[in-house]
N, C-alpha and C positions, 0 to 999 in steps of 0.2 A: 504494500500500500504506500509508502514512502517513497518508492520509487515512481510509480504515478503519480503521486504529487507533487514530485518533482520534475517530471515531466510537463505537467500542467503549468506548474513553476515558470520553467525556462520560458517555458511559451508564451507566457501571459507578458515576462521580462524580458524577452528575447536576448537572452543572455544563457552562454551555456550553463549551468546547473550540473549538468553529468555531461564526462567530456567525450563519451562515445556518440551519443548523439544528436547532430547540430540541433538548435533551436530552429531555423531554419527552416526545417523539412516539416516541424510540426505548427500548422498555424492555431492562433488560439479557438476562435469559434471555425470547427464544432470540437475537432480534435483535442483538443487543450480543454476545452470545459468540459470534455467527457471523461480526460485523464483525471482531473483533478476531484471530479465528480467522485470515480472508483478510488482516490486516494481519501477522501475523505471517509466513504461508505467503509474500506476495510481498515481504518485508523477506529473506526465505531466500533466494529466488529472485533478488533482484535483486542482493543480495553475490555470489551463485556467477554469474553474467552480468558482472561487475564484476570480480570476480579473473579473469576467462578472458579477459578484456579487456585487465588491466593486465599479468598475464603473458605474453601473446602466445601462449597455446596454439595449439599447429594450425600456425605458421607454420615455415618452414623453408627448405631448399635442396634439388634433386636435382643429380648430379650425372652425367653421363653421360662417360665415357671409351672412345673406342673404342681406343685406344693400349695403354691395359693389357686393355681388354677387362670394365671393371667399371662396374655403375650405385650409386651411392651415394644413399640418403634420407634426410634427418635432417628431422626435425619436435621442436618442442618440446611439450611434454605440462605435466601439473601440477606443481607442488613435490613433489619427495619422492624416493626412491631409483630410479624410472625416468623419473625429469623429461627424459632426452635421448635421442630415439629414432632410432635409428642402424641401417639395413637395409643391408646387402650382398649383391650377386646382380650374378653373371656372365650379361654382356650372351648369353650363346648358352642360358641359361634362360629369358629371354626368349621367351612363346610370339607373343603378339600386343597391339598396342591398341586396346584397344573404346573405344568411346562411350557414356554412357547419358545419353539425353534425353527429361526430362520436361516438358511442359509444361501449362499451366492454371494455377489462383489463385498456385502457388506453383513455380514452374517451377526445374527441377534439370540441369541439366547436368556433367556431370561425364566427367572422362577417368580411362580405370583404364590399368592394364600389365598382365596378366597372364601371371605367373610359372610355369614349371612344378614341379609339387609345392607351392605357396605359394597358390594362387590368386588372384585379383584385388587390387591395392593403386593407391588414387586419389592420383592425380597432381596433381588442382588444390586448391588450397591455399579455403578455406572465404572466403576474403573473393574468388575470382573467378567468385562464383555469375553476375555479371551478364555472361558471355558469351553471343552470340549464338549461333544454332545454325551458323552458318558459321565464327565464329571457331573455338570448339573442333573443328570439323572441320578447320579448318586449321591447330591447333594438333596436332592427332592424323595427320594424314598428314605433316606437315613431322618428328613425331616417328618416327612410324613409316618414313620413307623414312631419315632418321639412320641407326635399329638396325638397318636393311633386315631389317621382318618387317612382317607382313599386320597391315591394319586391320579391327576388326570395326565 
């Protein structure tokens, strides 16, 4: 993104900025406001990928008790008045644990719970995208023999 707006840059100043290539060749409208456009848009994009990062969104703890009979989920979220997300549900709402496995260029695995009245809420946290297809099944039956309720 820096790079395009620096491109847009040059253009706008007709002065080279990057000395591979001339300002010259790029005039500003339309080329130059469309560089500077996509240098602004991923300079957006890459600060909100960057706080999500340094905050630790998405990451957390579950908590499963069979003793009192409760599952607890806390995940962290963004800055602000629901920055701390905190789920409580009694293990006998507990309908079952599915699986959903995608695969091809960008392959998804993922484990859910689903709750009755609540409906599905995923269980693996955004940085264990790279299980295999047997791991998350034997991360979803070892869970599911735990709550003792069916897999889907």
């Amino acid at each position: 993104s820096l790079g395009f707006l620096a491109v847009g840059a040059s253009s706008y100043l007709g002065k080279n900025i990057i000395s591979v290539l001339p300002s010259q060749q790029i005039l500003f409208f339309p080329q130059g406001v469309v560089m500077s456009f996509y240098g602004i848009a991923g300079l957006f994009i890459s600060a909100y990928l960057w706080c999500t990062i340094l905050w630790n969104v998405g990451s957390g703890y579950d908590r499963f008790d069979r003793k009192e009979g409760v599952v607890c989920i806390f995940r962290w979220g963004f800055p602000g008045i629901k920055r701390r997300v905190f789920l409580r549900f009694l293990m006998r709402d507990i309908q079952s644990i599915r699986i959903q496995v995608k695969e091809g260029l960008f392959p998804r695995r993922i484990l859910y719970m689903e709750i009755r009245g609540q409906g599905a809420i995923p269980l693996t946290r955004t940085d264990e995208k790279f299980f295999t297809p047997r791991e998350i099944e034997q991360k979803a039956a070892e869970l599911a023999y735990f709550l003792r309720i069916p897999m889907e």
